[in-house]
N, C-alpha and C positions, 0 to 999 in steps of 0.2 A: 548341544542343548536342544529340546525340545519347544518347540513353540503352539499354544494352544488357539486356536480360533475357536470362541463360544458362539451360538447363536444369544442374540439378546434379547434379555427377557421381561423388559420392560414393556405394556403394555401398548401396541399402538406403534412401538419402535420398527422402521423399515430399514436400518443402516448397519454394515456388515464393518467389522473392523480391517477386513483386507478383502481383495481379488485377487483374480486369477494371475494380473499380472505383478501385483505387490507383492505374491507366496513365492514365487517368484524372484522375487529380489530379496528375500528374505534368505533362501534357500540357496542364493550367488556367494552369501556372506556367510554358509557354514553352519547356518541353522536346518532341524527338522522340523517339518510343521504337519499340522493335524490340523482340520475345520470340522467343526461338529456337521453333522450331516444339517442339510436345509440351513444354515444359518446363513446363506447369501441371496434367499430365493425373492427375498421380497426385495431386496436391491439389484436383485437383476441376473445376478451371480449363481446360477444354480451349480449343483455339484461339480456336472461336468465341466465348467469353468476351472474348477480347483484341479480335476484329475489329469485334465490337461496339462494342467501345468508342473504336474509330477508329482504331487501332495496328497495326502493319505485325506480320507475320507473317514470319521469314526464318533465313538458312543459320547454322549455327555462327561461320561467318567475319563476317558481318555484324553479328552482336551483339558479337566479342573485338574487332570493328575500332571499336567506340563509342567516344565520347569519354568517357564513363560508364560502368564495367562494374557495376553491383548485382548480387549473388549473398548465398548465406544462407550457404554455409560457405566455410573459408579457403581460397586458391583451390591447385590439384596446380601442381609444376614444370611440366606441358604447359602449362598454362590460362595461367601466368606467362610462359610465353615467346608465349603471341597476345596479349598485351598488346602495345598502341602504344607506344612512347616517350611519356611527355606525357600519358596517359590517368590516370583516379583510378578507383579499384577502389574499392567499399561491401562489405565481407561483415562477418562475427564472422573474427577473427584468432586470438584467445585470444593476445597480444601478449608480455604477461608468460612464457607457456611455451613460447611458440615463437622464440627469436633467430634461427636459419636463416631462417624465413619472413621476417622483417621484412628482414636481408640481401640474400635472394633478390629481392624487391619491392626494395629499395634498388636495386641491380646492376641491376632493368629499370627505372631512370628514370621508374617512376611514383608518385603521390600515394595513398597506401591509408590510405583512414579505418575504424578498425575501431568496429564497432556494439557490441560487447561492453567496449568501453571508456569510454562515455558516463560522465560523472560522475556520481554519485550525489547530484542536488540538485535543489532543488523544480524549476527552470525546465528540467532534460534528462528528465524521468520520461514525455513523451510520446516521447520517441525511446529508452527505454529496454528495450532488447530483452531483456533478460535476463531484467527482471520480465515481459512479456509472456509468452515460454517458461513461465517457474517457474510462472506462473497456471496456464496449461494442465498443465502436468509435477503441479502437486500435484494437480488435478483429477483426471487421469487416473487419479494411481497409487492413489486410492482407489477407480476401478471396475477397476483391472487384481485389484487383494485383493479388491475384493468375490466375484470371478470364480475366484478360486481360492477363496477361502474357502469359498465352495458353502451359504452359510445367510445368511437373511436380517439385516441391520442393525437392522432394528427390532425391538423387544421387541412379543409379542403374550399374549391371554389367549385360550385357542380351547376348545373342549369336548373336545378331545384333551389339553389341557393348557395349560402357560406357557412362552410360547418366551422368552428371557432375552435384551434387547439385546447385541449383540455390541461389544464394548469396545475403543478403540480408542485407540493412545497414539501421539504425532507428536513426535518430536525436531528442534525449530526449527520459528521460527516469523515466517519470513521470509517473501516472498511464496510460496516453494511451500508451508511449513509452512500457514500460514495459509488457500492454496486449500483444502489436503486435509481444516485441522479443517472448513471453510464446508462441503465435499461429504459428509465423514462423517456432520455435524450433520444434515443436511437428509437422509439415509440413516434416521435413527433411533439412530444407533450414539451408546453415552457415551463420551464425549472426554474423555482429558487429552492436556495439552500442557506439555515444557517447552524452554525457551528459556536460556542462560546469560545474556541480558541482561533483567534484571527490568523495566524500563521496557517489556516488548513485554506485560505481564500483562493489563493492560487488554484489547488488542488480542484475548488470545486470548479472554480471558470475551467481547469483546460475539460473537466468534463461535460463541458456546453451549459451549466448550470448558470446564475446570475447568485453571487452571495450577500445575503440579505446583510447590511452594518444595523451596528447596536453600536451608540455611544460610551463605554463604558471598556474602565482597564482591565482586562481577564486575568487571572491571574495562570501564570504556565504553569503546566503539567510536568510532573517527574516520574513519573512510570510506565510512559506511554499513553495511560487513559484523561479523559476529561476530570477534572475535577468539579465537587460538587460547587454550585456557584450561590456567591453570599445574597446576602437580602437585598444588597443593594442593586446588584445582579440579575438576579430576579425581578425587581421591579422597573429595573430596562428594559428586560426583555419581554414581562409579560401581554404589555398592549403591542407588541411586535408580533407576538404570537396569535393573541387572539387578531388583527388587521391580516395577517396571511392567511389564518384558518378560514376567516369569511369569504377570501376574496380567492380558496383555492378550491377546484372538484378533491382531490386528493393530497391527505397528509398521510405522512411515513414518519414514526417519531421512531428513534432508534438511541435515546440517551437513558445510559446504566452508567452505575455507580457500583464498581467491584466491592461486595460485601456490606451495600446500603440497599433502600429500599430507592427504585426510578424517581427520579422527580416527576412532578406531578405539573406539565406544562400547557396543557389542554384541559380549560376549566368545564365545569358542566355549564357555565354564561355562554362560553364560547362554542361549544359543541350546539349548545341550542339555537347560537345566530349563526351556524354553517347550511349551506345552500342545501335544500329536498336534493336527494340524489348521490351527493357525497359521501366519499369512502375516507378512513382512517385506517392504516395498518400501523396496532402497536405493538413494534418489534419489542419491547420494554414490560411485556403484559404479563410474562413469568415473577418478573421482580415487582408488580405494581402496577405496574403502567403508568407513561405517562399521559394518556389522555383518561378524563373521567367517563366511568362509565366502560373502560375496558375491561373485560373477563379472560384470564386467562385461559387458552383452549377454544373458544366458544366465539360467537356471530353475534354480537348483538346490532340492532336497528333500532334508532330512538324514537321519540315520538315526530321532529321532526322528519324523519325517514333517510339519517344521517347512518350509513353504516357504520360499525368499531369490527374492527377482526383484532382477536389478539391471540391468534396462532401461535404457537412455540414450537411450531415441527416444521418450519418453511424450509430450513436446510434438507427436512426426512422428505418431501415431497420431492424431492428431485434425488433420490437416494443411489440411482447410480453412477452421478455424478459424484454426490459429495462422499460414497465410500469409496470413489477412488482416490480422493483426495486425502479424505482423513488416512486410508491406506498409506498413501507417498510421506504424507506427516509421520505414520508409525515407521517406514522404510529409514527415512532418514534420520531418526533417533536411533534409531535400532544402528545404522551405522560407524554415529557417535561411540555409541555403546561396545562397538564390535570393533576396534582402532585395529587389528589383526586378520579381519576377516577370517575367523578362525570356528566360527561359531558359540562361542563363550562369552557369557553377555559378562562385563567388568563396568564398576561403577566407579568416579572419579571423583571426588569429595572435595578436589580443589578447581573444578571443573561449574564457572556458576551457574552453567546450563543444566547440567546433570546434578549440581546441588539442587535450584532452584524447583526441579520436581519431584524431587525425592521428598516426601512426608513421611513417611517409616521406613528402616531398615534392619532386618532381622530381628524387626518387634521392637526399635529403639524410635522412639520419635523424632520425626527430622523437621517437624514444620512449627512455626514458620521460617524461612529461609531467610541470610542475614540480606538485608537490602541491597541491592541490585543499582548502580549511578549506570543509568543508559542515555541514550541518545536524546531523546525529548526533555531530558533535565535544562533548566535555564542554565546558562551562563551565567556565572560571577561576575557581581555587577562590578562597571569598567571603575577603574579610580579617579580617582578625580583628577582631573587636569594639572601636572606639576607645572610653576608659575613660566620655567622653562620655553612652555610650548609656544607664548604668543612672538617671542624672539626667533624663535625658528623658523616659524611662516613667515614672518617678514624679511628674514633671512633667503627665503628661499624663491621670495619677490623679486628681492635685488638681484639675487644670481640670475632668475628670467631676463631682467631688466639690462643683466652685464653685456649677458650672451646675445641678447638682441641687437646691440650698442656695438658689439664686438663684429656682428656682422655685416651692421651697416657701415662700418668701415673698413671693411675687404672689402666689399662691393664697392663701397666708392674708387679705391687705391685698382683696383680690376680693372672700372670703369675707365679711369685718368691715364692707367700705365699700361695698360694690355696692347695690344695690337690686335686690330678683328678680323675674325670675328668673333672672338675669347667672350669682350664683354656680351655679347648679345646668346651665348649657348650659357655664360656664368650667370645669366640674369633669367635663362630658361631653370636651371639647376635649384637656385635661390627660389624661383615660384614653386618649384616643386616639392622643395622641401616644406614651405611652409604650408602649401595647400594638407599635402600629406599630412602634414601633423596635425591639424587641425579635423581631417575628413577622419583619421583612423584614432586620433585620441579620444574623438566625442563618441567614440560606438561602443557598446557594450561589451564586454567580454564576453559573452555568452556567442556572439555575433562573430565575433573575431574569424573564425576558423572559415564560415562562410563567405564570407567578405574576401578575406585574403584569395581561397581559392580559386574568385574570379577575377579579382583585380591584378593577380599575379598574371593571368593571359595578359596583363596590360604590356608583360614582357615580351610580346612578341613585337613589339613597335622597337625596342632596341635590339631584337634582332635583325628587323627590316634594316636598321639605321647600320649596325655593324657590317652587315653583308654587303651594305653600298661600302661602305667604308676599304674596303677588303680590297677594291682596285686604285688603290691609292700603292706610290711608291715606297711609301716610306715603310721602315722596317718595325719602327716603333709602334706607328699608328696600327697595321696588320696584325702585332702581336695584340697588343689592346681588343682590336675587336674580335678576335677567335677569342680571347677570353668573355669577351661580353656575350656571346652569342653562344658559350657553353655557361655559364651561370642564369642567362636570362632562360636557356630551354629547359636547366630545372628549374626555374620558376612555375615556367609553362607545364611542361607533364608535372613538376608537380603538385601544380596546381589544380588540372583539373585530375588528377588522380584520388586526391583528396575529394572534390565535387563527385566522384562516380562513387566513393565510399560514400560517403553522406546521404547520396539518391538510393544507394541499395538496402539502407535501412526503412525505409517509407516504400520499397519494393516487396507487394506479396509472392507469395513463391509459385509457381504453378502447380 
């Protein structure tokens, strides 16, 4: 099969739906490919990128006559009528907001998988374009504010004086949220962040952020996204919002709502008690925006001298980054698609990935897609405690309580009847075990593997003690300690074999 590369004809558009090195991989898997001439030049990609790579070079007509059209945005009524009958389209649809579109692809007979509707689940996040974008879009939008803001991020002590870290507050903290805290951090700038779903807290501290709390129970997400939040919700949050906005140089608001219009989280009160100087980038500014006063596209500065950027191309301004990304997102669908490597795209209808973006097929309508139970779904709340359970924990008191009782009386009977110096290495044995339980029961599991693999060097103290042991006459005691001093040295290698794995993942590579 043929595979078409269009140039894109959307106005202003800079992003290529492949490279030189995704045609590439396309062409590993069986496919032929075609790129309209000049359609990589504003991402970077010029022809000879493509020729290199073994790929044909050719006319408009040649690439809409493919049996594969890939493109990055949804395609115009022209583009839709040089489709074949029979041909499958790859771009972003935006499905949900566009019914004419999906129509219009119905009415021309072809298969259109949209890339913006990949399911939200561990096995589509390499064909997931959306987070690719947000990566780059939050990235950017913290050097598009650095650039207005006109003063540096980091905090300095100079002999001119003390320049004060510029502060920086990010509303959501999904994948763009979360690029922008990773780019500010590494700026210099203090970070907070809040998210309406508390489980992302974690996420944002390890990325040197601080997460703002809001009193109030969120309600969880079942499709990966935020959901919109109630009135009550809202009114938690909003004097939160407006106390960060004042107290921050730069806000990043990055909260959508698939197929609503942005919440509206930055009042025109608030925008007007924010500091002369301050920038606002709202990522959110296509659907709304969530701060007032944003314009989609455009620059505005208010009267108090507060910027709003609400750009929708921050992903396009680094475009030969993100068409090689979006590229790897079409490679690895295209993979799915190609289970033979044979070149032959095959579509799998029991497949929820490949259902999930399929919106037409041979002019049959495939959207919306039957719902998708992924990973961010809440858990089924627990049951209620059968009456069972308070006899068991007490149950399992006593058993503590037996085995304790059980061993102060070996140790006594040790104590009375041994000959020493039995009791004083049985009373060494006894400390050790309890210390041990006590030292390695309270750690975390997380810890665990750390822990052991230094404490297990602790093994080499019973090899010192075995090796003394070794010049002793007796035949029993010799056997015992070659076996102690082969169990205790795997402890030891491998123990620290373990610690040198561990260190090599926090080792860059030269």
């Amino acid at each position: 099969m043929l595979i078409g590369i269009p140039r894109e004809s959307k106005v202003g558009e800079t992003l290529v739906a492949a490279t030189g090195k995704t045609v590439g991989q396309l062409q590993s898997l069986g496919y032929d490919v075609i790129v309209e001439a000049g359609a990589g030049e504003r991402a970077e990609q010029p022809d000879a990128a493509f020729t290199d790579a073994g790929t044909r070079i050719g006319s408009s007509e040649q690439v809409w006559g493919a049996d594969v059209v890939v493109k990055v945005n949804a395609p115009s009524d022209e583009e839709i009528a040089r489709l074949r009958r029979g041909a499958v389209l790859i771009s972003m649809m935006a499905p949900g907001r566009n019914p004419e579109l999906l129509e219009k692809l119905q009415n021309a007979g072809v298969t259109a998988l949209a890339m913006d509707a990949v399911p939200r689940i561990s096995r589509a996040q390499s064909m997931d374009v959306l987070s690719s974008m947000a990566n780059v879009a939050g990235y950017r939008a913290v050097v598009e504010a650095a650039h207005e803001f006109g003063r540096m991020f980091t905090g300095q002590v100079t002999a001119a004086g003390k320049i004060p870290p510029a502060r920086v507050f990010v509303v959501g903290a999904g994948v763009a949220g979360l690029a922008a805290i990773g780019a500010a951090s590494a700026m210099g700038a203090v970070v907070r962040a809040f998210d309406v779903r508390p489980e992302v807290a974690e996420q944002v501290q390890s990325m040197g952020a601080e997460f703002v709390q809001v009193d109030f129970e969120a309600e969880k997400s079942e499709d990966g996204y935020a959901k919109e939040m109630t009135a009550e919700q809202e009114a938690a949050t909003a004097s939160m919002y407006d106390e960060e906005a004042r107290g921050a140089d730069i806000v990043i608001t990055t909260a959508q709502i698939p197929g609503r219009p942005a919440p509206r989280l930055l009042t025109a009160e608030t925008v007007a008690a924010m500091k002369h100087g301050s920038v606002i980038v709202d990522m959110a500014a296509s659907s709304g925006g969530n701060a007032a006063g944003a314009v989609a596209d455009e620059k505005v500065v208010t009267d108090n001298g507060v910027t709003i950027l609400g750009y929708t191309d921050l992903a396009g301004r680094l475009a030969a980054q993100t068409s090689q990304l979006y590229g790897t997102n079409i490679v690895n669908l295209v993979k799915l698609l190609t289970p033979e490597k044979n070149g032959e795209l095959t579509l799998d209808m029991d497949d929820i990935v490949q259902r999930g973006i399929t919106v037409t097929r041979d002019g049959e309508g495939m959207w919306p897609p039957p719902p998708v139970q992924v990973s961010a779904a809440p858990k089924a709340a627990a049951a209620e405690p059968a009456p069972v359970a308070e006899p068991k924990v007490a149950m399992s008191a006593a058993k503590k309580v037996a085995f304790a009782l059980a061993g102060i009386i070996i140790f006594g009977v040790v104590v009375a009847f041994a000959p020493p110096p039995l009791p004083q290495h049985f009373m060494v044995l006894m400390l050790a075990i309890v210390i041990g339980y006590y030292v390695i029961g309270n750690v975390a599991h997380a810890l665990h593997t750390p822990l052991m693999s230094v404490t297990n060097a602790i093994s080499g103290v019973v090899i010192v003690g075995a090796l003394l042991q070794l010049a002793t006459d007796n035949v029993t005691i010799q056997v015992l300690a070659t076996l102690a001093i082969l169990v205790a040295s795997i402890n030891v290698f491998g123990g620290f074999a373990v610690t040198r794995r561990m260190l090599a993942m926090f080792s860059k590579g030269a």
